[in-house]
N, C-alpha and C positions, 0 to 999 in steps of 0.2 A: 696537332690536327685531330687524333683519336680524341681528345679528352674534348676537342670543341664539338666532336660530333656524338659525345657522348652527352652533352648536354647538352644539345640541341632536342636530340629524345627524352631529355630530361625534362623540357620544359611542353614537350609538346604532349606530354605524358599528363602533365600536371594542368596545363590547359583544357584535354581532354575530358582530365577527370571532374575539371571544375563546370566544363559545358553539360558534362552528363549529371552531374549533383544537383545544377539549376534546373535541367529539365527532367528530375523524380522530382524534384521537393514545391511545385508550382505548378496550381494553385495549392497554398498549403492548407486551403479548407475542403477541400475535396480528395488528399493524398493522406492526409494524419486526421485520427477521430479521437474524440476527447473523454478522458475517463468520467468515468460518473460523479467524481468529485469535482469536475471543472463544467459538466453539463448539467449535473444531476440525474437526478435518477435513483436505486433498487439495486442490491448488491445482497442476493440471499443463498444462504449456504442449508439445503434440507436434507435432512436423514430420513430415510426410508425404512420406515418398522415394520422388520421383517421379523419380530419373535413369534409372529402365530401364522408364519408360514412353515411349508415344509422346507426340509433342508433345500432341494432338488430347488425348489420354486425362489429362490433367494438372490439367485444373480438375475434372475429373468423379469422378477419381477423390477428392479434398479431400470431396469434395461428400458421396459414397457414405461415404469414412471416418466423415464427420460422421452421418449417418443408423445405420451399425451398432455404430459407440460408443455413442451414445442408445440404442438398443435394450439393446445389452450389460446398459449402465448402470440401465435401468429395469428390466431381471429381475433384477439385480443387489438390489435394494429399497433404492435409496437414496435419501434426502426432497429433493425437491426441488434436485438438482441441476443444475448450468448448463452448458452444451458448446454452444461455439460456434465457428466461423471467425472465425479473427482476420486472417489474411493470407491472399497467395496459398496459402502450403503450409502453415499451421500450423491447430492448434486448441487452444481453453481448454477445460480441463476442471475445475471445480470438483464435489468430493463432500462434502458437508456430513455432520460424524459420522465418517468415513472415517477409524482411523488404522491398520488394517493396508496400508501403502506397497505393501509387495511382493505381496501379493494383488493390489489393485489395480490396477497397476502390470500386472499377468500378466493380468490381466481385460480392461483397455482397450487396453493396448499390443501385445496377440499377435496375429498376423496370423493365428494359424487356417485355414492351406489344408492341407485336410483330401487324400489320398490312395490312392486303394488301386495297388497298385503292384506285379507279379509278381516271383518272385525263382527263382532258381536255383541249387542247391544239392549239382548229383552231385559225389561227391569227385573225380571224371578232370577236367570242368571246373574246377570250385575249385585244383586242383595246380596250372592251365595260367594259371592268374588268378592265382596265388599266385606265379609266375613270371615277372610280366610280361605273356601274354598275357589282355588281358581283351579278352573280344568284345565288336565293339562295337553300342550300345546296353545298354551294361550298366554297371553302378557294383559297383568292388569296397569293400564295408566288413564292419561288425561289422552282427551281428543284436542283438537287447533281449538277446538271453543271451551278448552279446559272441563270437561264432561268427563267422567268415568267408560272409559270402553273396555273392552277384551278384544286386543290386538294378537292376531295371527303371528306365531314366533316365524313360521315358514313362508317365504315368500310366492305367490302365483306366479308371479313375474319378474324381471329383474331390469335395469337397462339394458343390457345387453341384446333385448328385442328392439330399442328403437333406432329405427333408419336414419331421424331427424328431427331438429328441434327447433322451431321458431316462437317468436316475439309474437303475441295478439292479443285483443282484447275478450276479457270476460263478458258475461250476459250485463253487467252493471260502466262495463265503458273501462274498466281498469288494466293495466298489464297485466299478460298470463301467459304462459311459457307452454305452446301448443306441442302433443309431440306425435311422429309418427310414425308405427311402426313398421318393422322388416315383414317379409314372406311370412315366420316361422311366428311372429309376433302379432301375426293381424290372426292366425288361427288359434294361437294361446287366448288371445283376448277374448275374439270374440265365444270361444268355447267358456272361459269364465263366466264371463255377463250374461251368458246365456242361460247360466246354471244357477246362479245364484241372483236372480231378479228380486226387486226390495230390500237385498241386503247391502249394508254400507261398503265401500271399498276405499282402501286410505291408501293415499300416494304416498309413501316415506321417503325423504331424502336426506340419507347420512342420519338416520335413527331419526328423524323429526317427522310429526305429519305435517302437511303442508295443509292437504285438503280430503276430506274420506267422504265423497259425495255419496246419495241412495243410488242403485242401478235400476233404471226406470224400464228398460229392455234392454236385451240384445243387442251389442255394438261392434259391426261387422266392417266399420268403415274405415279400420287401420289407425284412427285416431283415439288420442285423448286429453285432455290439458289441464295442467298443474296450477289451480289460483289460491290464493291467500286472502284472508280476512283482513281489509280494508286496502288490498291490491301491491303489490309487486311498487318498487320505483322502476324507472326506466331504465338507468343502469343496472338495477338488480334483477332486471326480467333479463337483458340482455348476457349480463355475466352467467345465468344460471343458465340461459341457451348454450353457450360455449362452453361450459364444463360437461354438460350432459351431450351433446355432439361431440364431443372428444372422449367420452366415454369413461368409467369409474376410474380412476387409479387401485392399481393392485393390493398397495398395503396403503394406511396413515403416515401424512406424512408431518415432521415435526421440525418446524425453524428454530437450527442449532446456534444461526447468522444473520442479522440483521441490518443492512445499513443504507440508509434513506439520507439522499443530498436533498434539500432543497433548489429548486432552479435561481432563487435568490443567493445562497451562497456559492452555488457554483460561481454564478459570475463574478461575483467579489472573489472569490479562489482567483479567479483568469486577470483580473483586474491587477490584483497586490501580488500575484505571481510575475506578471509583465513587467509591473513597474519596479520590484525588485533586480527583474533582471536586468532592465535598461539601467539600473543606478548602480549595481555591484559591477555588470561587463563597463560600463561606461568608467568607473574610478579602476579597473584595471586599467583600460587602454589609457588614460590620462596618465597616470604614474610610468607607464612604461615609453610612452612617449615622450614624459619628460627627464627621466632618469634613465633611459642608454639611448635617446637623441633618433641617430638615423635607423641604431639597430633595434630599436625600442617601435619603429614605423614598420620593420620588416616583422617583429614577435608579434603586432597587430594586424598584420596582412594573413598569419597563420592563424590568428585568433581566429580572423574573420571566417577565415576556409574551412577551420577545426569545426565552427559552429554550423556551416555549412553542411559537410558530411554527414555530422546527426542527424541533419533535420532529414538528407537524401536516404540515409540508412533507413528510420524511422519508415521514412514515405516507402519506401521497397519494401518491407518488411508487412507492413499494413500494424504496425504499432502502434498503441494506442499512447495517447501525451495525457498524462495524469500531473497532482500538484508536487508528488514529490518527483515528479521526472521533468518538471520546468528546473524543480531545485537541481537534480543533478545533473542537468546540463550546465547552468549558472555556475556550481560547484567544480562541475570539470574544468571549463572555461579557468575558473581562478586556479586550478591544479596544474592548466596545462603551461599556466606560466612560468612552473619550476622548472620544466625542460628549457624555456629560452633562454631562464637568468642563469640557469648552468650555464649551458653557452658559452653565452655572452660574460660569463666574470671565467670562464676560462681563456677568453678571447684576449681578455683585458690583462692577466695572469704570463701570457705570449706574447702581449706586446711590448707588457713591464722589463721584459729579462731580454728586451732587444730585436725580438721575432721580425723578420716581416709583414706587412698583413697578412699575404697570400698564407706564409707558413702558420702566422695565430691563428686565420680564421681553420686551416685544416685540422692542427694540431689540437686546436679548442672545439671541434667538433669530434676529431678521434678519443680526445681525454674525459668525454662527457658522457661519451655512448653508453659506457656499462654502468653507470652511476643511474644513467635515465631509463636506462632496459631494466635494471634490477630492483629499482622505485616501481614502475610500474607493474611491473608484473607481480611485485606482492599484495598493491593494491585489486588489482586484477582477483587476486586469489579470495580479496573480501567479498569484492563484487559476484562470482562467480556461488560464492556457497549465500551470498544473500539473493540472488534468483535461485539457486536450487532450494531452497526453504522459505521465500518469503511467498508473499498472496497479493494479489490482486497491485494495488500502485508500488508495494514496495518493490515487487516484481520489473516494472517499469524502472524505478531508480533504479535498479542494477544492470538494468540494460542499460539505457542513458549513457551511466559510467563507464560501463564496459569500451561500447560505444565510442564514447568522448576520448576515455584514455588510450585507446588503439590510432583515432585521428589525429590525436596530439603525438602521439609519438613520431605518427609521419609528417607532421605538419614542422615538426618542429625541428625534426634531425634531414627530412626531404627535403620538404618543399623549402623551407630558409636557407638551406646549404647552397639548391639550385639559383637561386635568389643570389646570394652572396658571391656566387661564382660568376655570374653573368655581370654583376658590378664589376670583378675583377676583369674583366676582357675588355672595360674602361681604365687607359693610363693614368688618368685623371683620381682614379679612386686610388688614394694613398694614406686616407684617415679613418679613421674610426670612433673618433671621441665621444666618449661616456663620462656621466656624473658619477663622482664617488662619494658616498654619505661618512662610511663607517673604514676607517684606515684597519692594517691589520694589529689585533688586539695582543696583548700578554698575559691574558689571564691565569691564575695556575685553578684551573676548574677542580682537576685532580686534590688537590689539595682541601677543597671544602665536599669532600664527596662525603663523609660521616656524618657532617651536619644538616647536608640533604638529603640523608638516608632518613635520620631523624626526623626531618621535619615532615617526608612524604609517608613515615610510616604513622604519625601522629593524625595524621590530616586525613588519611585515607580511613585512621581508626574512627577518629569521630564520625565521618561519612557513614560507615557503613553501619557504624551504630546505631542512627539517624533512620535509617535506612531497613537496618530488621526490625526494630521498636514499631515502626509501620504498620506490620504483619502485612493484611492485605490491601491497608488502602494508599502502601507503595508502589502498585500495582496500578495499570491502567484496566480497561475492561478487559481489554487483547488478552489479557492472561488472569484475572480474576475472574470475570463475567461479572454481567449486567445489563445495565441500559444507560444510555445519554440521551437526552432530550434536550433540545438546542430551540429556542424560542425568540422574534424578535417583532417586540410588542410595538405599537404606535407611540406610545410615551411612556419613560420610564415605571418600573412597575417596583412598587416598597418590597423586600426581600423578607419583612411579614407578612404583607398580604400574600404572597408566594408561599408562606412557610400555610398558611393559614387554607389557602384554596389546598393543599397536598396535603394537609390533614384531613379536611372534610372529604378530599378521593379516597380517604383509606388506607395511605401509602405511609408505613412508619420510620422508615430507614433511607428516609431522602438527603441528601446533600445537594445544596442550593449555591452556583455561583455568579456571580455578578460582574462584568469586566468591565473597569473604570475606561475603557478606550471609549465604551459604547454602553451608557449603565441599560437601555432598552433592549442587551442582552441580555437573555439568563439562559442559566446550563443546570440542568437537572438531572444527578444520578441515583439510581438505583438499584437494587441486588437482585430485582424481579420485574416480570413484562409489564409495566403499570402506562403504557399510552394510552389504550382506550378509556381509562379512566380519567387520568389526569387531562386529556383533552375534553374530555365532555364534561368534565366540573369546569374546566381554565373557559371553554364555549358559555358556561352556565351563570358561573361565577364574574366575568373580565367584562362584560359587554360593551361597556364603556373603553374598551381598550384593546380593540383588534390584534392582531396576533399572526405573525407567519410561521412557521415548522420550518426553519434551517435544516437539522438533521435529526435525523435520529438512529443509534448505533447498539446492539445487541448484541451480546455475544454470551451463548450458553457455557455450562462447566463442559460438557465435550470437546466440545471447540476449543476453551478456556487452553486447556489441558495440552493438545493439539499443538495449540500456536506457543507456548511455553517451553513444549520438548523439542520442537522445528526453531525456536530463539537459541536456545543453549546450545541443540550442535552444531546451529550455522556458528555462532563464535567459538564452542570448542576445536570444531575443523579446522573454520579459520585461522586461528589461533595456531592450531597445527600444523597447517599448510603451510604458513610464513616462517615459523621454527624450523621446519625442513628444507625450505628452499632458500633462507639467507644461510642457514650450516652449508649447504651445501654446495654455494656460490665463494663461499667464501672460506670451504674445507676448513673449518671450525667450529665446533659446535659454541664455545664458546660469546662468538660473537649472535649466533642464532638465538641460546638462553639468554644472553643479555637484555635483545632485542624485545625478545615477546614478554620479559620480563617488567619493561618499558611499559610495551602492549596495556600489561596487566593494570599497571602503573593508573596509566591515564584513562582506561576504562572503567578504573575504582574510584578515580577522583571526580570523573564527570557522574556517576552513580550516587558517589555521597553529595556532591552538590545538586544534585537535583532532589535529594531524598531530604538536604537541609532547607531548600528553597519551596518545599512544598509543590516540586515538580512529581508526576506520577510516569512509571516506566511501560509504552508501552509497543506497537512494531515498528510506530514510525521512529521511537527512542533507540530501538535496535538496530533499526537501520543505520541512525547517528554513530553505535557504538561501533560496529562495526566499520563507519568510514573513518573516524576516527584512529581503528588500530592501524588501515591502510597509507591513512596522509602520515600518522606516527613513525611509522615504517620507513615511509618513504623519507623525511630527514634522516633518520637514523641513518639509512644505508649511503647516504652521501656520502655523512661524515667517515661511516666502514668504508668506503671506499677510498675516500682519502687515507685513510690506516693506513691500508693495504699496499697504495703505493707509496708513503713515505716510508711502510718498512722495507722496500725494496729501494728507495734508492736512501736511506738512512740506517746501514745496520749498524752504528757506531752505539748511536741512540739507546736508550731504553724504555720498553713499551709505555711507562710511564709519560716520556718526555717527551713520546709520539702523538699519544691520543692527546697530548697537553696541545701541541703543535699544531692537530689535525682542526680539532674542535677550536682553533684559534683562526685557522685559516678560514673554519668553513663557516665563519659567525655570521659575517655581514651577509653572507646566502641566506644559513636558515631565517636571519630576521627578514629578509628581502623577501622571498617566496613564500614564510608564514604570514605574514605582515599584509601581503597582497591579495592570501588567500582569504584572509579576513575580513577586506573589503566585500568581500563580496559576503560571506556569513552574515556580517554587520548586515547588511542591506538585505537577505533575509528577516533577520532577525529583526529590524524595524518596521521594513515595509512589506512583507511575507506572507502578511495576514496572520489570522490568528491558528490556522492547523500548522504552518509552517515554523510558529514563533517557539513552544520548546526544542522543535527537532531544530531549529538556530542555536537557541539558547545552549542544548547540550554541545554541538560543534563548537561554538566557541568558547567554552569550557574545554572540553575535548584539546582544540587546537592548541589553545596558551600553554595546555599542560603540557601538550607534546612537543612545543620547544621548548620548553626546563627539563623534561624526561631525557631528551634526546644527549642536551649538554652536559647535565646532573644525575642523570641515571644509567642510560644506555651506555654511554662512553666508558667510565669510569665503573661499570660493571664488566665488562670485557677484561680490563686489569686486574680485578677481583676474580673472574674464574678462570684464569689462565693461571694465578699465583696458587688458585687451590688444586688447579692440574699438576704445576710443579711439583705442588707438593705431593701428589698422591707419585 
């Protein structure tokens, strides 16, 4: 009676949870907002040069940048944008929607110190200046009509006196950027013009004159207005109203980051992100439905919920859904099918030896638990230091994970359990029948473990050979710097006419690529900021052959550097963390070096395969590498698990003839759960689009290797350093 009323709260728990899931995660366009790589958009990272401030002025000034970019930004009408301090001297700037850069770019980045500034002009001066002698307090240059003046180094004025700035027209009908000033600014002025009638006065902004009209009298009227020789465009009279109404920024500021979605690739992002998903969850739920029947309908019903709960988490959270966080939910989904085929082949394992149902389903869910607790949570541990180190979407995939793998664990060990038990309060349920592919094996794995040593240290040599030979162009931007520039023309465009238009820009150090899916792509890298160039030659030069901006992606050597030392210690930690917490699960250190030794393993092999395939490494490859060590882990410690309990109920045995046993039993798993999980990579990896297709490509690299690591490495290195503990 207790146990029916304990599941009666079991399910009304799970009901609950499912009513309250449906109503965060709907509508899911008004509850989750999409990264700039699925919407498009501006994704910029600035440094605030502060070496010619005082020490004292150095945090204040970050602070102030940070308040008149916001402002810019919101006259600017851009939806819900993000600008924030990131360090001592930087800020993020996300613009969602945003893809003219250079606008932009001249919007948030311009320092705007606005001045008026006296000038001198008699030709007997000018000779003597044009000679060598320049008086001083005075700068010799060009005036807006290229003329020789004597500009004032000290300013009369500054922005700081204007109240206001609007849009208007000059005496000739063109835009001009009126301004007006404060209290303190109508009496500076008009005391200037007062005093110096006849003589020219030049408006500077950001060391430039714009305009140094004659003072004809007196100007007492709090006004005066900024025009230009042959007139302002409309958005550049506008944008230069907004910068100068938000008033100068304190220091220069300098784009360390760069990266520009086109609204066109976004939506191919959302497109081949979708349809990936539909094709990878879809050949999940088909294979499990047909290979464990009715329990195969129940791992689908978890699937469904598991997927559910992200999207609810997500929607509570106000997280943003990026391209690699469709991936890791896709990912999770294929992950979290290793918890039901446990399960379910321990289910199968209890019934073989006579069990009951009632007794396999409980005993196969008690004998599974810490096989699926101890899996997850080292994957967890990747997840975990790839949000503490990663930026912007990889950030998202580690939530995602995170996420995904927390709702799998309940989906799988809860909610199925509740599910299976309430069958059983049916007299009628007395079966269980499952397909079986693969019978139990008699490999002696142990036995070829030399010759895999061999083979993976050969393989891994060449890799990595492959690899340093590179230097830097094994390297993606994320950790070299540069620029990428993503182009998609009207009709295919010849790769010498390309080479040939990026000559005439100037540009000596271009690599040009072309993708046979779509040859109307081209991908253009760089070691320097060369877009304004190459687009005004590609405008100049293509006429005949129109042209969209997909993306385009920047990354200085600061940054470079940055996102390189933030790569190596999310994996060294990681790497760390998992050696710590399988030694210590399994009060062995033994089995923990084996492990990460593995780790090691299949992170050098996916490295040199990408290094020999002409693939380049770079956060979204990080990302890869790191789920990587986590899914690795995760077979691993199955098989440690089964060790652990054939050496408790087999001490006749020798370790040997255990891990031979273990890794024999747990074969048709690992190929079941890897196998599965691969459906869904594959389907990245084809239909994922083109940002998604390395970070595919290295997963399943990654994946293959870490069921031969798991069999040929990991196992039969536990034997090896337990024989060299004996011996010590």
């Amino acid at each position: 009676m207790t146990s029916n009323k304990n599941l009666k709260y079991k399910i009304l728990f799970i009901l609950g949870l499912l009513g309250f899931s449906v109503w965060l995660s709907f509508p899911l366009n008004k509850k989750i907002k999409l990264g700039l790589d699925l919407s498009g958009g501006m994704h910029l990272i600035l440094r605030v040069d502060t070496s010619k401030l005082k020490e004292a002025d150095k945090n204040d000034a970050v602070e102030r940048a940070v308040e008149i970019i916001r402002s810019r930004v919101d006259q600017f009408g851009v939806a819900e944008p993000f600008i924030q301090r990131q360090s001592s001297d930087q800020i993020v700037v996300q613009l969602p929607g945003v893809t003219d850069s250079q606008r932009a770019k001249e919007l948030v980045g311009r320092t705007a110190l606005l001045e008026f500034k006296l000038i001198k002009d008699d030709p007997g001066v000018l000779e003597e200046a044009a000679s060598g002698k320049i008086p001083e307090g005075f700068d010799y240059l060009k005036d807006e009509d290229n003329k020789p003046i004597l500009l004032s180094k000290t300013a009369s004025l500054t922005g700081d006196a204007v109240n206001n700035a609007l849009v208007g027209m000059d005496q000739y009908g063109l835009p001009s950027v009126k301004l007006e000033f404060n209290d303190k600014g109508i009496d500076v002025f008009a005391r200037l013009t007062g005093e110096h009638i006849n003589e020219r006065l030049a408006i500077v902004l950001d060391g430039k004159i714009h305009s140094a009209p004659v003072i004809r009298s007196k100007i007492d009227s709090g006004e005066a207005e900024i025009t230009r020789g042959g007139g302002f465009g409309p958005e550049e009279a506008n944008d230069l109203r907004i910068v100068l109404r938000s008033g100068a920024l304190p220091a220069p500021m300098v784009i360390e980051e760069e990266r520009t979605i086109g609204a066109l690739l976004g939506a191919d992002s959302i497109q081949s992100g979708v349809r990936a998903s539909l094709i990878g969850t879809g050949l999940v739920f088909v294979f499990m439905l047909f290979y464990y029947l009715f329990s195969g309908f129940i791992a689908c019903i978890a699937l469904a919920f598991n997927f559910l709960i992200i999207v609810a988490c997500m929607a509570y959270f106000g997280a943003t859904l990026t391209l690699p966080g469709i991936a890791g939910i896709v990912l999770t989904l294929g992950m979290a099918v290793d918890a039901n085929v446990l399960i379910n082949e321990r289910i199968r394992e209890e019934l073989k030896i006579g069990k009951s149902l009632y007794a396999a389903i409980t005993n196969g869910y008690s004998k599974a638990f810490s096989a699926i607790f101890d899996s997850n949570v080292t994957t967890l541990i990747a997840a975990f230091f790839l949000f503490q180190f990663g930026t912007g979407p990889i950030r998202g995939f580690a939530l995602t994970l995170t996420v995904g793998l927390l709702a799998s664990m309940f989906t799988a060990i809860f909610v199925t359990r509740a599910l299976f038990e309430t069958l059983l309060l049916n007299r009628n349920f007395k079966n269980l029948p499952m397909l079986k592919i693969m019978g139990e094996t008699k490999f002696d794995f142990i036995g070829k473990r030399k010759i895999c040593y061999a083979f993976s240290c050969i393989l891994i040599a060449i890799g990595l050979w492959s690899f340093f030979s590179k230097g830097k162009e094994a390297y993606g931007i994320d950790f070299s710097g540069g620029q990428i520039q993503e182009f998609s023309f009207s009709r295919p465009v010849s790769l010498d006419r390309m080479r040939q238009v990026i000559k005439d820009a100037g540009i000596a150090d271009a690599s040009i690529q072309q993708f046979k899916e779509d040859p109307k792509i081209v991908l253009v890298r760089t070691s320097a900021d060369s877009s304004e160039a190459l687009l005004a030659k590609l405008k100049e030069s293509l006429t005949d052959n129109p042209f969209t901006i997909l993306r385009v992606e920047k990354v200085g050597p600061v940054v470079g550097k940055e996102l390189s030392k933030k790569a190596v210690l999310a994996l060294v930690l990681s790497l760390l963390g998992i050696l710590i917490y399988v030694a210590l699960r399994f009060k062995h250190f033994n089995f923990g070096i084996a492990g990460v030794i593995a780790l090691f393993h299949d992170i050098l092999v996916t490295v040199g395969v990408l290094a020999l395939t002409g693939k380049q490494v770079d956060l979204l490859i990080v990302t890869a590498l790191l789920t990587i060590a986590g899914y690795s882990i995760n077979d691993t410690i199955v098989i440690y698990d089964r060790v652990r309990e054939n050496m408790r109920a087999m001490r006749k045995l020798s370790l040997a003839e255990i891990i031979n046993l273990s890794v024999n039993q747990m074969l048709s798993r690992t190929i079941l759960t890897s196998g599965v999980t691969l459906f869904v990579v594959i389907a990245l990896f084809f239909w994922g689009g083109e940002i998604l297709h390395n970070f595919a490509f290295s997963l399943l690299v990654g994946f293959i290797s870490g069921i031969y690591s798991t069999v040929y490495i990991a196992s039969p290195l536990v034997l090896a350093w337990s024989k060299r503990k004996g011996a010590k």
